[in-house]
MDTraj code that builds the backbone (N, CA, C; nanometers):
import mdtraj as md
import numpy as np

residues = "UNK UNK UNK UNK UNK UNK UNK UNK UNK UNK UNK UNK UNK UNK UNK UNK UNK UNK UNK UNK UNK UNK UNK UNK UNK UNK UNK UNK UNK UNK UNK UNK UNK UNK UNK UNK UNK UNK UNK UNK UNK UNK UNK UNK UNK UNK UNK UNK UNK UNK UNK UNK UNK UNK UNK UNK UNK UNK UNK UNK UNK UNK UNK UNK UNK UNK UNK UNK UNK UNK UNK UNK UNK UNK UNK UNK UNK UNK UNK UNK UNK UNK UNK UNK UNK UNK UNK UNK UNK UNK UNK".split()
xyz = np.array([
    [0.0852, -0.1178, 0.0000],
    [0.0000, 0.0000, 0.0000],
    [0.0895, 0.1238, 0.0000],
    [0.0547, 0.1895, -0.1342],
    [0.1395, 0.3448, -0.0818],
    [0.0358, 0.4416, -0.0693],
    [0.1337, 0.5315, 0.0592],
    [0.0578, 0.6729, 0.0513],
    [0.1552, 0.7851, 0.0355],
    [0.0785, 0.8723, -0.0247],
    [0.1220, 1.0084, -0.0740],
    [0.0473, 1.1251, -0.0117],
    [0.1172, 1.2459, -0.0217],
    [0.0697, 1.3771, 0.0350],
    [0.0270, 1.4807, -0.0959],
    [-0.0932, 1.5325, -0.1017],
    [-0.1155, 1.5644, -0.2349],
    [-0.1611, 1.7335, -0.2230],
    [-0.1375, 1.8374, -0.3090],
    [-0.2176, 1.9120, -0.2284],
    [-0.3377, 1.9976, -0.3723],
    [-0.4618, 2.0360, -0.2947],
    [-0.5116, 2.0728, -0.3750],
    [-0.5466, 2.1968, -0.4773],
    [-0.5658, 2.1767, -0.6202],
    [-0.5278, 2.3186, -0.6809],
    [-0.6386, 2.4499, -0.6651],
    [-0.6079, 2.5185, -0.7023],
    [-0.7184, 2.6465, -0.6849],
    [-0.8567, 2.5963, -0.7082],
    [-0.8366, 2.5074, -0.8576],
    [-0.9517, 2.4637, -0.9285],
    [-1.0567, 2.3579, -0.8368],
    [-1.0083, 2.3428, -0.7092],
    [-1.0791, 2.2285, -0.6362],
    [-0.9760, 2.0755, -0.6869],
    [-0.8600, 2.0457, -0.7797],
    [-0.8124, 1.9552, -0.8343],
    [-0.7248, 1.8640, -0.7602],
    [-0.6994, 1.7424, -0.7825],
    [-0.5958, 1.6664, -0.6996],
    [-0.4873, 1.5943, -0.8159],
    [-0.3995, 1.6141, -0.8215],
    [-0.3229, 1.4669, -0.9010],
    [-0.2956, 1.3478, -0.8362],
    [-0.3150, 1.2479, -0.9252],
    [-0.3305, 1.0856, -0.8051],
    [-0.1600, 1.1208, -0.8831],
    [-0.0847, 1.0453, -0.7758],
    [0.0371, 0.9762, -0.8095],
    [0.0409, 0.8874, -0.9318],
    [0.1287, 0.8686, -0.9914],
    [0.1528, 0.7676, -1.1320],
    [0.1853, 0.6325, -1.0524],
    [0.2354, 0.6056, -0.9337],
    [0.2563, 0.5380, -0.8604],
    [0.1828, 0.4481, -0.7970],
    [0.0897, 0.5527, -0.7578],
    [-0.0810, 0.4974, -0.7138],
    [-0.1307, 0.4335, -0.8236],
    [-0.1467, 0.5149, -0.8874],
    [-0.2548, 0.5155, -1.0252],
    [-0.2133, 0.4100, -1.1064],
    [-0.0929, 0.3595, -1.1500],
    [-0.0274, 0.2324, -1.1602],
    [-0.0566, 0.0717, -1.0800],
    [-0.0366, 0.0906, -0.9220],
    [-0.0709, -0.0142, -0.7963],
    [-0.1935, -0.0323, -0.8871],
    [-0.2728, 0.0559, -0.9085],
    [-0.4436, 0.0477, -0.8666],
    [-0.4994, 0.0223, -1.0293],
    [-0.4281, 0.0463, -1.1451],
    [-0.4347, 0.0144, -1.2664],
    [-0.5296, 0.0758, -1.3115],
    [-0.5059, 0.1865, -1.2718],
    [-0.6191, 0.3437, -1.3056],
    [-0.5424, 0.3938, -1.4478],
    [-0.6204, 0.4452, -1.5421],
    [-0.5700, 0.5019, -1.7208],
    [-0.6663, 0.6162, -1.6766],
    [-0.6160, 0.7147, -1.7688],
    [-0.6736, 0.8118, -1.8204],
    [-0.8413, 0.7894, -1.8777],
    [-0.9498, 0.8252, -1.7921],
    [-1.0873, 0.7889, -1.8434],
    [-1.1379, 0.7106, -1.7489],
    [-1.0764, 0.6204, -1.6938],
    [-1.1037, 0.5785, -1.5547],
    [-1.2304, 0.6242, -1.4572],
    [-1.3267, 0.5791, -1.4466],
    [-1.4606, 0.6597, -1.3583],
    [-1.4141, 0.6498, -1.2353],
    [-1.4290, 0.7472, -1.1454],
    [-1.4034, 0.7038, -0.9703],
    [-1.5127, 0.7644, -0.9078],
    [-1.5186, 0.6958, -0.8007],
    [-1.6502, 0.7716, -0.6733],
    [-1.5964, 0.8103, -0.5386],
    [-1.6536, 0.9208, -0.5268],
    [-1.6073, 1.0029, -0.4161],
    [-1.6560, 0.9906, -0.2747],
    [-1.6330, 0.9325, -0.2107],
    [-1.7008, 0.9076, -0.0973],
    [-1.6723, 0.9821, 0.0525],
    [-1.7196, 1.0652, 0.0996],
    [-1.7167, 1.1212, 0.2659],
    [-1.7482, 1.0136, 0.3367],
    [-1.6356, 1.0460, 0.4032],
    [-1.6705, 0.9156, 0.5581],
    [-1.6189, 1.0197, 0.6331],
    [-1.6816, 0.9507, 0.8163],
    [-1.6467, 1.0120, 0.9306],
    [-1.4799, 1.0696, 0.9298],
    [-1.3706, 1.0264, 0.8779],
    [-1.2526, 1.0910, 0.8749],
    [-1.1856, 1.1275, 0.7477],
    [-1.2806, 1.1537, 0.6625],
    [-1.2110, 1.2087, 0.5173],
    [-1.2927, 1.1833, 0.4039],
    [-1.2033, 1.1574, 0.3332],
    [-1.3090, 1.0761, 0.1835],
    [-1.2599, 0.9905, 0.1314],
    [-1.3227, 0.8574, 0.0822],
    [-1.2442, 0.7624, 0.0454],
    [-1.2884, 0.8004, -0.1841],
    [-1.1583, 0.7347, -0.1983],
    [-1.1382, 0.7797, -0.3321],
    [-1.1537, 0.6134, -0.4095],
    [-1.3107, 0.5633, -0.4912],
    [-1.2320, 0.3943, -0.5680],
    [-1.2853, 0.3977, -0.6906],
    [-1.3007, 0.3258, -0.7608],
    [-1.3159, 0.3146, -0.9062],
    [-1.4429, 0.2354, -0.9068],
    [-1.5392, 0.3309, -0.9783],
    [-1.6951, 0.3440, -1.0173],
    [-1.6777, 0.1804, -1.0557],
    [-1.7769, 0.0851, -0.9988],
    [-1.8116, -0.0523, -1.0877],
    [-1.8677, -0.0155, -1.2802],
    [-1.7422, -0.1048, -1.3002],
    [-1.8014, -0.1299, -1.4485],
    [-1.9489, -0.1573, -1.4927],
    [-1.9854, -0.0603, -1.6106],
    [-2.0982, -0.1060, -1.6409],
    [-2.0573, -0.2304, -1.7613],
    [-2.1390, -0.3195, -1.7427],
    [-2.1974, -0.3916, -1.8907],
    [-2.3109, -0.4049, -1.9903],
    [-2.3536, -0.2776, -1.9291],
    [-2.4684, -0.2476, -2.0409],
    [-2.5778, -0.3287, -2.1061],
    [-2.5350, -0.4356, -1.9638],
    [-2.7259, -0.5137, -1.9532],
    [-2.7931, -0.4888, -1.8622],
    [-2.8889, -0.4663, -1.8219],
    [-3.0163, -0.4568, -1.7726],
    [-3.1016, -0.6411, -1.6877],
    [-3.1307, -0.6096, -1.6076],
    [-3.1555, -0.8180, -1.5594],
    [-3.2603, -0.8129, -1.7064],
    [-3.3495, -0.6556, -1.7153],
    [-3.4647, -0.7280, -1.8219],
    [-3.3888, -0.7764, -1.9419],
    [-3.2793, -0.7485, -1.9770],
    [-3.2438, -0.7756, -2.1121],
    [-3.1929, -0.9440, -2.0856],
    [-3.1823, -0.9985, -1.9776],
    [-3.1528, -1.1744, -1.9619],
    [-3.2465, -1.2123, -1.9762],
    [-3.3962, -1.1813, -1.8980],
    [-3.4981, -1.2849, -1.8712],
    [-3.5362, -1.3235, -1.9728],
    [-3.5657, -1.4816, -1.9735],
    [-3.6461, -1.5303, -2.1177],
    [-3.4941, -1.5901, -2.2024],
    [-3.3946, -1.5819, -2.1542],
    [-3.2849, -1.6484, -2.2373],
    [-3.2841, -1.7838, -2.2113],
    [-3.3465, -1.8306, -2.1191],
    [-3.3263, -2.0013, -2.1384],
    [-3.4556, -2.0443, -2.1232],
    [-3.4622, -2.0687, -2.2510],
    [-3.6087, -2.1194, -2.3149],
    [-3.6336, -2.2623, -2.2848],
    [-3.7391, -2.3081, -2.2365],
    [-3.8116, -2.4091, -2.2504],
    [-3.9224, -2.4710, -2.3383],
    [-3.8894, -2.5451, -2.4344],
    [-3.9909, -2.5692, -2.5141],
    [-4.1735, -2.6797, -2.4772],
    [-4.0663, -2.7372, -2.3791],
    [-4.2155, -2.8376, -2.3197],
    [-4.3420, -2.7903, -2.2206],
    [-4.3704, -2.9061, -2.1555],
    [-4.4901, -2.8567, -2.0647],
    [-4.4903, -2.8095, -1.9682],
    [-4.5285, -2.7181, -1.8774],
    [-4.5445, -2.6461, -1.7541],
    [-4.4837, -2.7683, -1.6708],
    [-4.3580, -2.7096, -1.6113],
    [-4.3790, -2.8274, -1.4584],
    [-4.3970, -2.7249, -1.3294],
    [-4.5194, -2.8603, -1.3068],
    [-4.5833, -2.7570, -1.1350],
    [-4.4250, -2.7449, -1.0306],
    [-4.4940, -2.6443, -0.9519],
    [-4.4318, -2.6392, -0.8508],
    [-4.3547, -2.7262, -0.7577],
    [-4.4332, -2.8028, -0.7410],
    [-4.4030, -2.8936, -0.6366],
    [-4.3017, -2.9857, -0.6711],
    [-4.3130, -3.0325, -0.8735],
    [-4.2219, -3.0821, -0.8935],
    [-4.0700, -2.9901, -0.8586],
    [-4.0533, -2.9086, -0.9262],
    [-3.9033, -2.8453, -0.9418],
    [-3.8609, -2.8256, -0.7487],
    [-3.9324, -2.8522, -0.6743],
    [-3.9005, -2.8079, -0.4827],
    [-3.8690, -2.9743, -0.4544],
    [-3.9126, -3.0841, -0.5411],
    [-3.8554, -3.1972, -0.5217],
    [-3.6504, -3.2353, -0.4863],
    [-3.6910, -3.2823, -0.3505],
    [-3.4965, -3.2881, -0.3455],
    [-3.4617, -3.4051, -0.4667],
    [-3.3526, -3.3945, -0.4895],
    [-3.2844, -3.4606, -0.6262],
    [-3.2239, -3.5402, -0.5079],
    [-3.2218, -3.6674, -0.6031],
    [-3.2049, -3.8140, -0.5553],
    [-3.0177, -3.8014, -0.5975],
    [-2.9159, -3.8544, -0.4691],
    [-2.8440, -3.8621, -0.5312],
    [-2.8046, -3.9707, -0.5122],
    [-2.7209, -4.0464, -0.5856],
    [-2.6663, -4.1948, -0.5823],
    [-2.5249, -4.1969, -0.6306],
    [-2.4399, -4.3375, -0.5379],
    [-2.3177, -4.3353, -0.6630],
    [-2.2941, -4.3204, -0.8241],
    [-2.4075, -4.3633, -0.8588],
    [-2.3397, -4.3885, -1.0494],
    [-2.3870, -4.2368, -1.0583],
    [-2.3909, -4.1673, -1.0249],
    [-2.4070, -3.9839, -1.1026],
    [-2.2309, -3.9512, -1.0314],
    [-2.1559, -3.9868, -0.9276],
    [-2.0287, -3.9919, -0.8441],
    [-1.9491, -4.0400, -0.9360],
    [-1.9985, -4.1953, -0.9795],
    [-1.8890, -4.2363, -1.0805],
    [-1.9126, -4.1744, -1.2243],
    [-1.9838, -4.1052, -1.2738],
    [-2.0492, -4.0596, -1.3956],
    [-1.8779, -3.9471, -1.4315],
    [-1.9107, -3.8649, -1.3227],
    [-1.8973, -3.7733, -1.3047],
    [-1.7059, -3.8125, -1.3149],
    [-1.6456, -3.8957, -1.2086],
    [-1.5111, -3.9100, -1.2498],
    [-1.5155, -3.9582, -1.3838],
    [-1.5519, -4.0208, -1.4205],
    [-1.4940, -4.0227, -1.6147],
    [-1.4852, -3.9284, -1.6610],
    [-1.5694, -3.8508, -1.6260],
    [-1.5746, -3.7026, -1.7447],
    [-1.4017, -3.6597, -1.6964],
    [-1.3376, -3.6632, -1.5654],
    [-1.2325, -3.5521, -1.5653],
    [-1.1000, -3.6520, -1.5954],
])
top = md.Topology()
chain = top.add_chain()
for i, resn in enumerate(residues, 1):
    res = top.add_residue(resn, chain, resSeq=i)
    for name in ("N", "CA", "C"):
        top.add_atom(name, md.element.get_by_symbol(name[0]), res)
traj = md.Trajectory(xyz[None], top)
């Protein structure tokens, strides 16, 4: 972990260290969020968007057959050795 002493410009501005900004694999364009806490502000990098939406998944795994009730799919799955031994062949 490094720390640095930074100070700020007229403009309200800070420069991160190349040092930092390197550790932390921050580029030019980089989004960050500014956060106040009880002793300062913490400084991290905005979560990536991927530019889906949950609505844009639902409906991707299609089922072509018949309704299964409820009660079936809350059924516990039976397990046994031969799905154990199934399973070492595959690796």
């Amino acid at each position: 972990m490094l720390v640095a002493t930074i100070k700020l410009s007229t403009k309200g501005q800070i420069v991160i260290p190349k040092e930092i900004r390197d550790e932390l694999s921050w580029q030019a364009g980089t989004e960050l969020t500014l956060v106040t806490t009880s002793s300062g502000i913490m400084l991290k990098a905005a979560p990536k968007k991927t530019g889906r939406k949950l609505e844009d998944l639902m409906g991707m795994l299609k089922y072509d057959g018949p309704a299964v009730p409820i009660e079936e799919l809350c059924k516990p799955v039976e397990y046994n050795s031969d799905w154990e031994d199934s399973e070492r062949q595959r690796e």
